[in-house]
Each structure stands twice: as structure tokens, then as C-alpha cells.
MDAnalysis code that builds the backbone (N, CA, C; Angstrom):
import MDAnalysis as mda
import numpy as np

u = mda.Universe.empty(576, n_residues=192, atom_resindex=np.repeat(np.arange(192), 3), trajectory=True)
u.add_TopologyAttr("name", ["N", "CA", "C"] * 192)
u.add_TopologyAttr("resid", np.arange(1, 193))
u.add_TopologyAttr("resname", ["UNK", "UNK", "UNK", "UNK", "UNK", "UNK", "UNK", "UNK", "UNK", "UNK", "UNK", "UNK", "UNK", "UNK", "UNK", "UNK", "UNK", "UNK", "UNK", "UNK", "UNK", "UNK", "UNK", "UNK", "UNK", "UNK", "UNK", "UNK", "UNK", "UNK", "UNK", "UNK", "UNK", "UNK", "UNK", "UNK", "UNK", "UNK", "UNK", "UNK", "UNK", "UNK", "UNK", "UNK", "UNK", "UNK", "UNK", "UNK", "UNK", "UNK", "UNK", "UNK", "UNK", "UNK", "UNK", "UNK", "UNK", "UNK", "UNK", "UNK", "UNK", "UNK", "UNK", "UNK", "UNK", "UNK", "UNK", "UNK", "UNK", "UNK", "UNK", "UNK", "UNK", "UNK", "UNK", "UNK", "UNK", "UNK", "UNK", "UNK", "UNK", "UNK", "UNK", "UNK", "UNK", "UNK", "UNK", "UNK", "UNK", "UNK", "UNK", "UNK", "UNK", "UNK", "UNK", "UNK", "UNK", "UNK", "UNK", "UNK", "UNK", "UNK", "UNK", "UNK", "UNK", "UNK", "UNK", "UNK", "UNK", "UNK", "UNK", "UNK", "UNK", "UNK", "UNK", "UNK", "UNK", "UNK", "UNK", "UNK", "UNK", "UNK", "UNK", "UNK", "UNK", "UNK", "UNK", "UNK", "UNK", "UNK", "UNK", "UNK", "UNK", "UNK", "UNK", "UNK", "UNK", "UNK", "UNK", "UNK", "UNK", "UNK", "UNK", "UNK", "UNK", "UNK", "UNK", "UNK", "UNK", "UNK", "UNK", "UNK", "UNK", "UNK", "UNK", "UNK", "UNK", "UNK", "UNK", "UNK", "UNK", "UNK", "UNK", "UNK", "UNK", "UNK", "UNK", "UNK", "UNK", "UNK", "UNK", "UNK", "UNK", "UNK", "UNK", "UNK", "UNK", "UNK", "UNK", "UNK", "UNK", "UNK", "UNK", "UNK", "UNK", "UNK", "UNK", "UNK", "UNK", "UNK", "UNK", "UNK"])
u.atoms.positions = np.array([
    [0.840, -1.166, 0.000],
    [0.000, 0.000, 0.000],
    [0.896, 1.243, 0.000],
    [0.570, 2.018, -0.859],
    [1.735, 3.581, -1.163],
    [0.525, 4.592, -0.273],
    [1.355, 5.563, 0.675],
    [0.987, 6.270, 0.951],
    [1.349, 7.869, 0.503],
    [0.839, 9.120, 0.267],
    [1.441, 10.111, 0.170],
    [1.290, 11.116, 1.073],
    [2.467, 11.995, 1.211],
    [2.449, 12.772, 2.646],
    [1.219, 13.605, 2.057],
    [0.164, 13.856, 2.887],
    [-0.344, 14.935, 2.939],
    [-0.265, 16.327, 3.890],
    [-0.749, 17.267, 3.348],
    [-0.211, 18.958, 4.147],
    [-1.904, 19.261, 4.419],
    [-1.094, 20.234, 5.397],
    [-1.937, 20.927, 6.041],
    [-3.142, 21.821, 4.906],
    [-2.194, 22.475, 4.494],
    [-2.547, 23.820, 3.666],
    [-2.024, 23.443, 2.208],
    [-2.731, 24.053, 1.006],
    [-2.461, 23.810, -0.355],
    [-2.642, 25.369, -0.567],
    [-1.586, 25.373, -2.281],
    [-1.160, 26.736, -2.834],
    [-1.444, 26.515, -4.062],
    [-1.557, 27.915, -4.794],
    [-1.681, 28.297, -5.984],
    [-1.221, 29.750, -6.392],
    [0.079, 29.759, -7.309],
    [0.387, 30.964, -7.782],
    [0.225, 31.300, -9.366],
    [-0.741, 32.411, -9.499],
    [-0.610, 32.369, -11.049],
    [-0.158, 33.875, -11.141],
    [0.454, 34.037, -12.359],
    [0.965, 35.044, -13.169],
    [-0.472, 36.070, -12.905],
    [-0.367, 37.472, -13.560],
    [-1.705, 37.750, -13.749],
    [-1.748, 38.065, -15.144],
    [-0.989, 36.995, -15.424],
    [-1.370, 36.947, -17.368],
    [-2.424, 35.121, -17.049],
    [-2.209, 34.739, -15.855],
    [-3.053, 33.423, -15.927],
    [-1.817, 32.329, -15.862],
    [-0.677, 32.720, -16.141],
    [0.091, 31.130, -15.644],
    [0.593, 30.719, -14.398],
    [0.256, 29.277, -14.383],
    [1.014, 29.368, -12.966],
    [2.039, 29.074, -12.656],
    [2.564, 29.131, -11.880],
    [3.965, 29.523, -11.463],
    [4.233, 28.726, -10.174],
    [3.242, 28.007, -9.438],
    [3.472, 27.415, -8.377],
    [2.250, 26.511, -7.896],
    [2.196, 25.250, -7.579],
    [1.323, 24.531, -6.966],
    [1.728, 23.897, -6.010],
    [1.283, 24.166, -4.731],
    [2.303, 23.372, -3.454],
    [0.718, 22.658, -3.323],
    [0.880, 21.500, -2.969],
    [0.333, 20.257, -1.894],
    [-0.784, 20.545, -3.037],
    [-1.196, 20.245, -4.330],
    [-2.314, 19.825, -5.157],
    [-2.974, 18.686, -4.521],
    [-4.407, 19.027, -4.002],
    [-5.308, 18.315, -3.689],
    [-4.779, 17.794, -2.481],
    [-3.936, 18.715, -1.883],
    [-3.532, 18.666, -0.244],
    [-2.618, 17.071, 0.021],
    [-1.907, 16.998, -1.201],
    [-0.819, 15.790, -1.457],
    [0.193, 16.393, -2.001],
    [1.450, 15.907, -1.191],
    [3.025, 16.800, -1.443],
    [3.201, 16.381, -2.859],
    [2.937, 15.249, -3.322],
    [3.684, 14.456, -4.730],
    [3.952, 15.619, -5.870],
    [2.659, 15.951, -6.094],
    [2.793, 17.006, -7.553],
    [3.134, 18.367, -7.618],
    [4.073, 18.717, -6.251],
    [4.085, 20.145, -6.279],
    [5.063, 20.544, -6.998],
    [5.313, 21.818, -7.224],
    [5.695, 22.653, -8.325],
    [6.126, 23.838, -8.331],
    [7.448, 24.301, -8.661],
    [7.432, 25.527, -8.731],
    [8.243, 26.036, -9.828],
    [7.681, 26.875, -10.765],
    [8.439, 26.989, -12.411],
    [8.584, 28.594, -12.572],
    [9.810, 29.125, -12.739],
    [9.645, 30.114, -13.710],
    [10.060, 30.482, -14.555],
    [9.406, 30.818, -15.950],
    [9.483, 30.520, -17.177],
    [10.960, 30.670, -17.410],
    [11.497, 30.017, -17.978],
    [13.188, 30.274, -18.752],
    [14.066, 30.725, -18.133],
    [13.544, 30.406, -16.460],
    [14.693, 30.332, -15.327],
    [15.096, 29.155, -14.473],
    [13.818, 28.883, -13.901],
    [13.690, 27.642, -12.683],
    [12.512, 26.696, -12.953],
    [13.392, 25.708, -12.475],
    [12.121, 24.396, -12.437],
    [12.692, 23.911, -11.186],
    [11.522, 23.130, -10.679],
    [12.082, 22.856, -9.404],
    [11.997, 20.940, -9.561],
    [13.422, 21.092, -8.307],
    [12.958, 19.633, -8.566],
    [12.753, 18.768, -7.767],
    [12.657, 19.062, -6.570],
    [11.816, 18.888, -4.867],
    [11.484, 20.096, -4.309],
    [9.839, 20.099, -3.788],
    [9.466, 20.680, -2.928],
    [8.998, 20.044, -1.528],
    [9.346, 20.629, -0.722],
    [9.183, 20.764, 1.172],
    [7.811, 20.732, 1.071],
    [7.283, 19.862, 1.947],
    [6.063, 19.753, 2.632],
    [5.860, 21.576, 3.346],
    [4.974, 22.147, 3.301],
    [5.017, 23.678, 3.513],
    [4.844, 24.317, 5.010],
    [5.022, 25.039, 5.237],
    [4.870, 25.456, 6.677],
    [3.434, 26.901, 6.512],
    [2.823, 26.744, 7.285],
    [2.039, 28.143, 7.215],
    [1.774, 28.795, 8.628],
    [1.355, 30.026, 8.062],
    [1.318, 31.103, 9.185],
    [0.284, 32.069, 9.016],
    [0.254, 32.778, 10.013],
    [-1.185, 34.111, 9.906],
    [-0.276, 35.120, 10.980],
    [-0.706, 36.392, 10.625],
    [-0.132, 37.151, 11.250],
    [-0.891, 38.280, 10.570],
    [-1.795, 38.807, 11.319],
    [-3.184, 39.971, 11.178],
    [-4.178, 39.303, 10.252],
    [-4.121, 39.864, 8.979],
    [-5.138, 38.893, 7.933],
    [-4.820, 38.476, 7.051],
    [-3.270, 38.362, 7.335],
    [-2.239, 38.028, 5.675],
    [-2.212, 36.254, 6.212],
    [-2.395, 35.409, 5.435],
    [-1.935, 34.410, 5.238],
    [-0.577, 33.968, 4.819],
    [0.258, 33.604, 5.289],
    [1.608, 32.858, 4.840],
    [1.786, 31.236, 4.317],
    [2.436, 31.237, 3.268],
    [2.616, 29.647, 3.293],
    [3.883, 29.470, 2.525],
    [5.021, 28.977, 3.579],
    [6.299, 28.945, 3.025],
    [6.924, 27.692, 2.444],
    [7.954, 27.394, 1.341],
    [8.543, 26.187, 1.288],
    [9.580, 25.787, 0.461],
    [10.417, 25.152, 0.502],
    [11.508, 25.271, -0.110],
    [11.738, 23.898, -0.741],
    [13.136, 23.794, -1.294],
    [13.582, 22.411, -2.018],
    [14.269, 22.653, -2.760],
    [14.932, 21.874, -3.907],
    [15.478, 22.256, -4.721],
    [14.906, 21.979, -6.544],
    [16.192, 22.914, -7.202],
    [15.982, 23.219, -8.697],
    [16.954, 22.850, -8.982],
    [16.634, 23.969, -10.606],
    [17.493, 23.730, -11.801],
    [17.226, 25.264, -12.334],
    [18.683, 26.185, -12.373],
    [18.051, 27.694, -13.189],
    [18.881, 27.283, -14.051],
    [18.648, 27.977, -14.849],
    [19.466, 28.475, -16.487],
    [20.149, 29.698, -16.132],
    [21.742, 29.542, -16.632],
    [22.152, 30.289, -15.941],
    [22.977, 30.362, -17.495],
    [22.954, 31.401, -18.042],
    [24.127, 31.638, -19.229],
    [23.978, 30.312, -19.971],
    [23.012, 29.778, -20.026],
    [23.324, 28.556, -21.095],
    [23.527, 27.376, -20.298],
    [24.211, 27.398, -19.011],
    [23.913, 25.892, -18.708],
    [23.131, 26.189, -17.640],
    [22.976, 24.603, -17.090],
    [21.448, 24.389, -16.240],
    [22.773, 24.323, -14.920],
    [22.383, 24.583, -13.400],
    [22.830, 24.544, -12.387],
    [21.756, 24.322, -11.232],
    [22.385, 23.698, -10.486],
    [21.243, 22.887, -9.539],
    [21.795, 23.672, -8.285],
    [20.731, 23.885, -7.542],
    [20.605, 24.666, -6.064],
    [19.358, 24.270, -5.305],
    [19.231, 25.150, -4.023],
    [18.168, 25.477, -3.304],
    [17.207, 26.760, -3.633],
    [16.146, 26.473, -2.919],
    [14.893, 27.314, -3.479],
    [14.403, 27.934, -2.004],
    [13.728, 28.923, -2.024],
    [13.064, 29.256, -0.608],
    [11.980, 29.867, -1.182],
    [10.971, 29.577, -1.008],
    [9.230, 30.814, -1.980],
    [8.615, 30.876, -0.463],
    [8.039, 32.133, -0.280],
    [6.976, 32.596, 0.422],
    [5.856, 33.250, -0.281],
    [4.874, 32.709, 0.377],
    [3.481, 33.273, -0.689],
    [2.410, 34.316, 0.835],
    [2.450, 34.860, 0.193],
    [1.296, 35.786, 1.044],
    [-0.054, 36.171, 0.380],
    [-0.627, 35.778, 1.349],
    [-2.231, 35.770, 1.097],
    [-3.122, 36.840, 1.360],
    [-3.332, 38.073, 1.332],
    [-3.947, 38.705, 1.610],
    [-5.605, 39.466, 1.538],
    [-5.894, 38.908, 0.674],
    [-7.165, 38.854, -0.126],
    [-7.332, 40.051, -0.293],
    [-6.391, 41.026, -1.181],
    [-6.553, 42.052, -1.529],
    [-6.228, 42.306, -3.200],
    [-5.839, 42.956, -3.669],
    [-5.471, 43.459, -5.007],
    [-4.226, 42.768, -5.648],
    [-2.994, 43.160, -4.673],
    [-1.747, 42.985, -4.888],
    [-0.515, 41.860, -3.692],
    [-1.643, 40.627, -4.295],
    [-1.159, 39.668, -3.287],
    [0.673, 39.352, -3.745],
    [1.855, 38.620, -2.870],
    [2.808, 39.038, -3.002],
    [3.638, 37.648, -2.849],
    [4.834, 37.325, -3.849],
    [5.617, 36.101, -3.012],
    [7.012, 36.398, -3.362],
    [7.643, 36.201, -2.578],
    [9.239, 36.221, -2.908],
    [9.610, 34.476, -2.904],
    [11.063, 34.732, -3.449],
    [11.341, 33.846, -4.429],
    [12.976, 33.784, -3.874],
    [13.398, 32.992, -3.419],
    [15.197, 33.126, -3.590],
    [16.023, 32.075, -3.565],
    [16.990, 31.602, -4.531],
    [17.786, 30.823, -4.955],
    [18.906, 30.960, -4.587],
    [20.130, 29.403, -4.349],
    [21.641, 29.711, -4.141],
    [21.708, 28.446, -4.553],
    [23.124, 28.841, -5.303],
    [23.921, 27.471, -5.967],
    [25.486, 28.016, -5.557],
    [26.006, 26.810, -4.566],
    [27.188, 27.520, -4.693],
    [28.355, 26.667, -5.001],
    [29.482, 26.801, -5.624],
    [30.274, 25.938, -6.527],
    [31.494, 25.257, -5.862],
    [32.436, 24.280, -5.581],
    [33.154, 24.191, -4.761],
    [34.698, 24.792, -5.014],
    [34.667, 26.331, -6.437],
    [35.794, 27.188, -5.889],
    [34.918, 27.940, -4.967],
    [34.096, 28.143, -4.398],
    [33.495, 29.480, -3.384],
    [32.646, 30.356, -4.610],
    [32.049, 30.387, -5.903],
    [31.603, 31.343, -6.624],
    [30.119, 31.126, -6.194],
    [29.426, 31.865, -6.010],
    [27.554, 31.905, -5.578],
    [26.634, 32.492, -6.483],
    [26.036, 31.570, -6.838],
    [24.759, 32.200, -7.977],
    [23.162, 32.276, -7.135],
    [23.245, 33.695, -6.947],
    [21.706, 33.467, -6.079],
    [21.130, 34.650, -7.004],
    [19.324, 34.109, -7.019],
    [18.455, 34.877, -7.677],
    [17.908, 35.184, -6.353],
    [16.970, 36.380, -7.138],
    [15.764, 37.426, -5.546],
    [14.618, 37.874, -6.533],
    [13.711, 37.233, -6.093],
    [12.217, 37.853, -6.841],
    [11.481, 38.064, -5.543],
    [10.528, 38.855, -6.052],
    [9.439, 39.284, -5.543],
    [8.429, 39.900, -5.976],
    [7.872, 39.214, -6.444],
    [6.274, 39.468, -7.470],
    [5.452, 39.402, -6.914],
    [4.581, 40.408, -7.657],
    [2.702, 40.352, -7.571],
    [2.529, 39.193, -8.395],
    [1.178, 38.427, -7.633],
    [0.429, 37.768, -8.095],
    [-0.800, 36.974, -7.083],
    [-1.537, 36.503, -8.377],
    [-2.953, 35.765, -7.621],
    [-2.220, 34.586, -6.943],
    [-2.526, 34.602, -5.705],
    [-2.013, 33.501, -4.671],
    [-3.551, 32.863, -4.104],
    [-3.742, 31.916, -3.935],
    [-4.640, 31.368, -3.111],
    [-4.271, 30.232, -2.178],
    [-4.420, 30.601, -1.101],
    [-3.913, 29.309, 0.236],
    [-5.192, 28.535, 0.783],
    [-5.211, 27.868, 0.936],
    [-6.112, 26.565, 1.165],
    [-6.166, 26.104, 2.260],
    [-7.177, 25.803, 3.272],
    [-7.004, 24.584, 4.324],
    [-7.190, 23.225, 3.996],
    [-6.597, 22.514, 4.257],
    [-7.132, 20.743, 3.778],
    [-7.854, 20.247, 4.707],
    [-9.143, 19.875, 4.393],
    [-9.783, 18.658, 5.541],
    [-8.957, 17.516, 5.084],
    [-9.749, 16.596, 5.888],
    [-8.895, 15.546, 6.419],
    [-9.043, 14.508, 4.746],
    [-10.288, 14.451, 4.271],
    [-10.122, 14.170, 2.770],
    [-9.686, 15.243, 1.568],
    [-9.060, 16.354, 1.702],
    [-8.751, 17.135, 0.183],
    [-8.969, 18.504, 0.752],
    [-9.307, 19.289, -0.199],
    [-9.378, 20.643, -0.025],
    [-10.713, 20.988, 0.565],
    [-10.843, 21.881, 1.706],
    [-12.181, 22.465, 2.432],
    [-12.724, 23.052, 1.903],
    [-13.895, 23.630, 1.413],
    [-14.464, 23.937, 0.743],
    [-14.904, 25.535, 1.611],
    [-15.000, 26.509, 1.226],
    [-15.776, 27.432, 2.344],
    [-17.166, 27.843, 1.767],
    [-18.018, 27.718, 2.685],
    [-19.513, 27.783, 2.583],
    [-19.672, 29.201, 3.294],
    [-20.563, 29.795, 2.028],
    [-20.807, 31.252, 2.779],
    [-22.371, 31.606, 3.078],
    [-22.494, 32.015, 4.577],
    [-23.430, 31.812, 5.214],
    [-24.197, 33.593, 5.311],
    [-25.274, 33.561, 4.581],
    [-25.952, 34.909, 4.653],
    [-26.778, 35.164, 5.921],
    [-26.416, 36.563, 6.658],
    [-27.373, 36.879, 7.780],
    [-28.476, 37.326, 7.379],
    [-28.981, 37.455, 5.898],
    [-30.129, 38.407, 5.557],
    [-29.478, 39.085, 4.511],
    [-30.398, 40.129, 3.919],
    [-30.385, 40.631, 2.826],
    [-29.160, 41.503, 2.779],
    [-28.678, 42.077, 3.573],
    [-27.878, 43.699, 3.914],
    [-26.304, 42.646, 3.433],
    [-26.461, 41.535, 4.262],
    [-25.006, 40.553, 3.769],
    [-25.212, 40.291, 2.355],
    [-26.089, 39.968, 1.845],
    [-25.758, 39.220, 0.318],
    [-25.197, 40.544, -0.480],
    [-26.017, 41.393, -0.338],
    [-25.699, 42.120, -1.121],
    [-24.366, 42.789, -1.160],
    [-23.914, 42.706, 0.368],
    [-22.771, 42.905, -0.023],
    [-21.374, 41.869, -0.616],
    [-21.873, 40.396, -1.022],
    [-21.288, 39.105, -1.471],
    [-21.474, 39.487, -2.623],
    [-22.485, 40.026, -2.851],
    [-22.797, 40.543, -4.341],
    [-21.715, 41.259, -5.152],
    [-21.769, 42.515, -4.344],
    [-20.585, 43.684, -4.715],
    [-19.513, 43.047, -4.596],
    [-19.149, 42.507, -3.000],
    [-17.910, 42.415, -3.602],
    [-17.277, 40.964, -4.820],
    [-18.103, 40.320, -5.285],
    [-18.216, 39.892, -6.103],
    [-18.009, 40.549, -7.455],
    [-18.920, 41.431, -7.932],
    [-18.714, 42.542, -8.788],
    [-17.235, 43.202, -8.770],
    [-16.934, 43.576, -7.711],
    [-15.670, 44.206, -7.461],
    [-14.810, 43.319, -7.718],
    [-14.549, 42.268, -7.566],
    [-13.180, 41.163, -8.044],
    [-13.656, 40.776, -9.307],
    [-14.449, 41.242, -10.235],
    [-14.217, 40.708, -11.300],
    [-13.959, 42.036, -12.134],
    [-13.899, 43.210, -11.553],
    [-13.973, 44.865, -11.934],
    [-12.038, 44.462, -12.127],
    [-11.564, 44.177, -10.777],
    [-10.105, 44.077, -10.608],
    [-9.971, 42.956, -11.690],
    [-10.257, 41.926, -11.522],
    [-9.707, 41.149, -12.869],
    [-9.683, 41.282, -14.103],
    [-10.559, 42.356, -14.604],
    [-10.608, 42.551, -15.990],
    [-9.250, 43.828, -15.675],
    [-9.242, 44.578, -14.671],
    [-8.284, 45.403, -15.416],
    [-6.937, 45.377, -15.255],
    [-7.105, 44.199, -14.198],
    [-4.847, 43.287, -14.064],
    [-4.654, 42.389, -15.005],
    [-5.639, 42.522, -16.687],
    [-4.923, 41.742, -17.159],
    [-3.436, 42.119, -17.874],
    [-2.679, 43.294, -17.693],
    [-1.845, 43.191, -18.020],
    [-0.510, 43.499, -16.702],
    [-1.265, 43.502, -15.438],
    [-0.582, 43.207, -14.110],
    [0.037, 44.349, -13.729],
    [0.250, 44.183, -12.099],
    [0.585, 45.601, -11.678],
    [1.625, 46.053, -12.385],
    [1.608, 47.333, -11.920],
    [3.302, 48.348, -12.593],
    [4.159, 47.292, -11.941],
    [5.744, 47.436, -13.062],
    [6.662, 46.526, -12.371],
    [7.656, 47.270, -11.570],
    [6.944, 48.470, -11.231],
    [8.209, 49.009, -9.929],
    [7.788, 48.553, -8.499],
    [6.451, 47.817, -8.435],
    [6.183, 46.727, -7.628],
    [7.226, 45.531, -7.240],
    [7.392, 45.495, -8.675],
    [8.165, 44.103, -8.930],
    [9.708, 44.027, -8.494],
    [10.360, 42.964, -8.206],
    [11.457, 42.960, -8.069],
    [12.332, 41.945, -8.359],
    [13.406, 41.334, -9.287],
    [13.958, 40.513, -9.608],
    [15.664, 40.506, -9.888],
    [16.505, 39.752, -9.538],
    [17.732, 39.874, -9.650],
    [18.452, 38.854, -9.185],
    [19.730, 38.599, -10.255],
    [20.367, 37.664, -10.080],
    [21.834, 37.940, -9.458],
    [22.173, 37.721, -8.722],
    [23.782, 38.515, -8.226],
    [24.920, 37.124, -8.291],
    [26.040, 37.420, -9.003],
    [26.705, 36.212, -8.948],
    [27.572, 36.678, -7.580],
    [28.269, 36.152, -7.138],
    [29.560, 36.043, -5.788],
    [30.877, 35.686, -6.530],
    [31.660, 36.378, -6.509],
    [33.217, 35.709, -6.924],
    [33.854, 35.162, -5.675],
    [34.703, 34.318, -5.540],
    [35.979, 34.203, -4.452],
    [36.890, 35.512, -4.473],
    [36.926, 36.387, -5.651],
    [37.673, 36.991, -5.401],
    [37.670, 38.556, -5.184],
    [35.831, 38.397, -4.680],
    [35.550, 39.546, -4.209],
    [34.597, 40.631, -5.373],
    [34.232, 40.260, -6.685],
    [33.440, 40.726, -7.718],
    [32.308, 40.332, -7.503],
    [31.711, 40.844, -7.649],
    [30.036, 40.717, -7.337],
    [29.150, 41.256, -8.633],
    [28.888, 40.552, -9.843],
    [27.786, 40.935, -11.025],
    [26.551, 40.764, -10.639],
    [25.728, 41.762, -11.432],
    [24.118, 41.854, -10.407],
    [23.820, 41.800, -12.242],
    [22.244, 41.491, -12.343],
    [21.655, 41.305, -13.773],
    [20.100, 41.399, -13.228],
    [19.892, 42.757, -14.110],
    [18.815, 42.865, -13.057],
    [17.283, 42.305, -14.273],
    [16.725, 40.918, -13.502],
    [15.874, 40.741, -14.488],
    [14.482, 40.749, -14.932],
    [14.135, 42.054, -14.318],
    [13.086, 42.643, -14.269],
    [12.879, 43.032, -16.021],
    [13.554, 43.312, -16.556],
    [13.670, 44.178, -18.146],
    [13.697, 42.958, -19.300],
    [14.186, 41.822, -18.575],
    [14.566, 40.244, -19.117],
    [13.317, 39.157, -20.063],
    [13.082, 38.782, -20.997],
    [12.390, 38.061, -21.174],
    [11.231, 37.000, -20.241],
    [11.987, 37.152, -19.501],
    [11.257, 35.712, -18.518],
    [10.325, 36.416, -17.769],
    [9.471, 38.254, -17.709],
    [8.955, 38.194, -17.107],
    [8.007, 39.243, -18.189],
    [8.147, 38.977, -19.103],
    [7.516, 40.228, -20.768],
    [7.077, 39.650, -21.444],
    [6.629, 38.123, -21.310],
    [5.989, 37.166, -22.191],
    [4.648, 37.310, -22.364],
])
């Protein structure tokens, strides 16, 4: 009999062009998780996730390792993603990578993007479902609006926040004290 770890909490990160970019604990099972970004990183273990709350932001952190493209070849490292949940406009996750070589040279990336995040509780069979419970008329209507209102915001992030929001960069480390930064905010991998 195969068992698979299951998590607490399940994730979803999409672009706000619609791709996604991250699936931790799909259907609240570690096996298929995921974390890709386009024509940089693929991952190739993810950590069972840790989560947190702290006011009304949701956290759900987790790490493992990849594979970036780095100048043409592929290099294998560690990963660290935090996703924050906020159920607002400009939900948020950082992103950070290290590969380091055995002369001492360090290849670490740093993102930190907007995007649609959704965090999940798991019941004990799959994902919980949330049931929304009306006190009367004065509540629906406002399920209503703000209903209306998230689909007002979705039609007009389809081409996603400003990218001085955004933040991305790759910094190499020398042994011998040089430090190259590439900053890849301006880069293909995020103008597709």
C-alpha cells in the first residue's frame, strides 16, 4: 500500500497573465508540487510547507530544490518561496535561490512578485471547501458587490501591476571579491 504525505494547507500561484507559477500540496498531497519560472527555474523537490497568519495576511512557506538556467547551462541549487495571502489586489511572493560551486563562486536569484495567490485549508479528505453563510439581505448584497468588485479588478490586471512593484535579480559572488548583479526585471522571462 503507497501512501502520500499529505499537508496541512495547499497553494496556488498564477501570473496575472493566468500562468502558474506554483502549486504546493495539489489536492492537499506533497507528490505534484511545483514551482516553475518561465526560462529560469524548475524545481525539482518541494518541502512539505509550513504556514502562518499574522493579522489577515496568510503565509505559506517552502523550499527544495531546482534547476536555473544560468548563461546557457542548467545549475542545480536550493529554493526558498513565500506566498502571502492577503485577499486584496496585490497579493505578493518572494522567491530566492543559491547554488554555490566548490571554488566558493555563488549564484543566487531574488524575486518578488505580484500575483494571484490562493492558500487553502485541507480537511482531512482534500481541499475544504468554504460555505458562505448569509445573515439576511444587507449581507448578500454585499457578497454581491464584492463579487462585482473582483471581477472589476480582474478585468483590469490583465496586463498586471506596474513593475516598480516588482522585483527581480540575479547577483553572482566571486571568491575573489566581484560581485555581477543582472537585473531581471527588463529580461524576457517576465515580458511574455
Amino acid at each position: 500500500m503507497c501512501f502520500f504525505k499529505k499537508c496541512k494547507y495547499s497553494a496556488i500561484v498564477k501570473s496575472f497573465k493566468g500562468q502558474t507559477i506554483a502549486e504546493i500540496c495539489p489536492k492537499c498531497k506533497q507528490k505534484k508540487s511545483f514551482v516553475t519560472i518561465p526560462n529560469l527555474f524548475t524545481s525539482l523537490t518541494v518541502d512539505k510547507p509550513q504556514y502562518y497568519t499574522l493579522g489577515n495576511v496568510e503565509y505559506l512557506t517552502t523550499s527544495g530544490t531546482g534547476i536555473i538556467n544560468n548563461q546557457g547551462k542548467e545549475v542545480e541549487g536550493i529554493f526558498t518561496m513565500i506566498l502571502s495571502d492577503s485577499k486584496s489586489k496585490f497579493e505578493r511572493f518572494t522567491f530566492e535561490f543559491l547554488h554555490v560551486t566548490p571554488s566558493g563562486c555563488a549564484v543566487v536569484i531574488f524575486i518578488s512578485f505580484t500575483a494571484d495567490i490562493k492558500i487553502e485549508k485541507c480537511s482531512l479528505f482534500g481541499i475544504k471547501k468554504k460555505h458562505r453563510i448569509f445573515k439576511g439581505k444587507k449581507d448578500k448584497n454585499q457578497f454581491e458587490n464584492d463579487k462585482k468588485e473582483e471581477k472589476i479588478h480582474q478585468g483590469n490586471c490583465q496586463y498586471g501591476p506596474p513593475l516598480y512593484m516588482n522585483y527581480a535579480r540575479k547577483v553572482i559572488f566571486y571568491p575573489n571579491g566581484r560581485v555581477d548583479e543582472e537585473d531581471l526585471i527588463n529580461c524576457s522571462y517576465y515580458c511574455e
